[in-house]
C-alpha positions as CSV (number, residue, x, y, z in Angstrom):
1,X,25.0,-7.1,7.8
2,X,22.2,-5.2,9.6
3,X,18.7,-6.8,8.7
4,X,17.2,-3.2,8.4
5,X,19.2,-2.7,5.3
6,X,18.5,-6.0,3.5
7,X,15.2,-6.5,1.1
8,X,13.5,-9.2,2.5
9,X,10.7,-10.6,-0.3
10,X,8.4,-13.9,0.5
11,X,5.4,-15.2,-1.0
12,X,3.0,-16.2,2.2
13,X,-0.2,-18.0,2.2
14,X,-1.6,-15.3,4.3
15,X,-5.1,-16.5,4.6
16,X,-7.4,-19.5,4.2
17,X,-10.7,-18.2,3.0
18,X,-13.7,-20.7,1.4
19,X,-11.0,-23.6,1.0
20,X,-8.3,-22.1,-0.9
21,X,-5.1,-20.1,0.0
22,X,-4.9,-16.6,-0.4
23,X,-1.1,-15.5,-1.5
24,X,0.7,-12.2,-0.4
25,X,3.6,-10.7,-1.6
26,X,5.7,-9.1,1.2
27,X,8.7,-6.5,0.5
28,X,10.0,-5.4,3.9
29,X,13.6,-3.7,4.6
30,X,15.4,-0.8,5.1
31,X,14.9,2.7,3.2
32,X,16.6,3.1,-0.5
33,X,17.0,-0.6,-0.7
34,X,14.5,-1.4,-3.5
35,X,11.4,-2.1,-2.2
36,X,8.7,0.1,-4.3
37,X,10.7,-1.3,-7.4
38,X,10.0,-4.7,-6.2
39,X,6.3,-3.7,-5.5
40,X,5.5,-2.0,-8.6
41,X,7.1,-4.8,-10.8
42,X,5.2,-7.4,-9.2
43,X,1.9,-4.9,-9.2
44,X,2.6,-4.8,-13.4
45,X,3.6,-8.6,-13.7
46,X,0.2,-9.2,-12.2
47,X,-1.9,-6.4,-13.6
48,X,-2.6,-5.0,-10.1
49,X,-3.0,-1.9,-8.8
50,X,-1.0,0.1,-6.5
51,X,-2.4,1.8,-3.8
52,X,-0.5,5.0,-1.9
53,X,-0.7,7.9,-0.7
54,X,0.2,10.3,-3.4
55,X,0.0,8.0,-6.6
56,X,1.5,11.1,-8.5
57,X,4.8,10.6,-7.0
58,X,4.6,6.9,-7.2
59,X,4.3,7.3,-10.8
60,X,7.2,9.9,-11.1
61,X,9.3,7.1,-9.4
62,X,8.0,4.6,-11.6
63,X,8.9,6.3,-14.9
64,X,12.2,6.9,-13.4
65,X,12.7,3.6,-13.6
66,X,11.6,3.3,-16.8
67,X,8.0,2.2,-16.1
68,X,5.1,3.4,-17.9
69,X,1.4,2.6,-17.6
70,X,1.3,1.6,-14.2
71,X,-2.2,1.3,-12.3
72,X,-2.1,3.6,-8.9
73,X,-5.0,4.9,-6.8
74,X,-4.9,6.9,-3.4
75,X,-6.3,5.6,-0.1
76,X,-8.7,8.4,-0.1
77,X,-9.8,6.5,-3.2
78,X,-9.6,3.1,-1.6
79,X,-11.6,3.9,1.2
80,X,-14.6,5.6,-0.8
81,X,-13.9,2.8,-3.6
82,X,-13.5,5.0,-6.2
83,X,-11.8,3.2,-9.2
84,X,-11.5,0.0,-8.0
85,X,-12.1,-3.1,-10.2
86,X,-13.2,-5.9,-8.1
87,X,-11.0,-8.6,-9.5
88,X,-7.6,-7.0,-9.8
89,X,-5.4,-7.4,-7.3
90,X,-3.9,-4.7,-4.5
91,X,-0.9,-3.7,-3.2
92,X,-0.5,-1.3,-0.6
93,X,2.4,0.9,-0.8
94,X,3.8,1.4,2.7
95,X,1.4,-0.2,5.0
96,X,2.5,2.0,8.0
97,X,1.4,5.0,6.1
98,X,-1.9,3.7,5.2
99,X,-3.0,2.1,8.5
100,X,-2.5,5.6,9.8
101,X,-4.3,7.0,7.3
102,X,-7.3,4.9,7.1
103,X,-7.5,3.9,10.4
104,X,-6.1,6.8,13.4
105,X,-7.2,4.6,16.1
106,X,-4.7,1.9,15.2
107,X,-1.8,2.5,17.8
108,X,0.1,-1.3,17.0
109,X,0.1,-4.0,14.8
110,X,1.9,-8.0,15.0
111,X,3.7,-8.6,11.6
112,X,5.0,-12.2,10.8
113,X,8.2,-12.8,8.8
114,X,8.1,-16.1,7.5
């Protein structure tokens, strides 16, 4: 089976910050395999918000899937901190897509898969 096209999902302490482990939630495979399902159920099982680039078709695919109510902002809105609440958590919908966004300059990035 080619690794491309299987959904690969671990929980990683991804940081140590003031003595205690910070946890992140890592969906990575191929595309149509299930990944912004996984991302968006984990984003509601933990009362997070999702951040993309067009959070009106993120929440078209989410009702698709029968989903309603689901907390999305833009990067635009990430970057000028519009509608953020401090203590809910993130996650980034395609992380390619918003390092380019946010951040042009970036021309490479190291990912562990662990």
């Amino acid at each position: 089976m080619n690794i491309k096209n299987e959904l690969t999902m671990s929980q990683k302490a991804a940081s140590f910050n003031k003595g205690r482990y910070l946890q992140m939630f890592i969906v990575s495979g191929g595309r149509g395999i299930g990944k912004t399902k996984k991302l968006i159920e984990h984003a509601i099982a933990e009362n997070g918000i999702i951040v993309c680039r067009d959070p009106e078709v993120l929440r078209a695919r989410a009702h698709k899937y029968g989903i309603t109510g689901l907390n999305v902002i833009s990067y635009e809105e990430l970057a000028n901190r519009i509608i953020v609440h401090p203590s809910k958590p993130l996650f980034i919908h395609d992380l390619n897509s918003f390092i380019e966004y946010n951040f042009q300059e970036v021309k490479g990035y190291t990912f562990c898969d662990e």
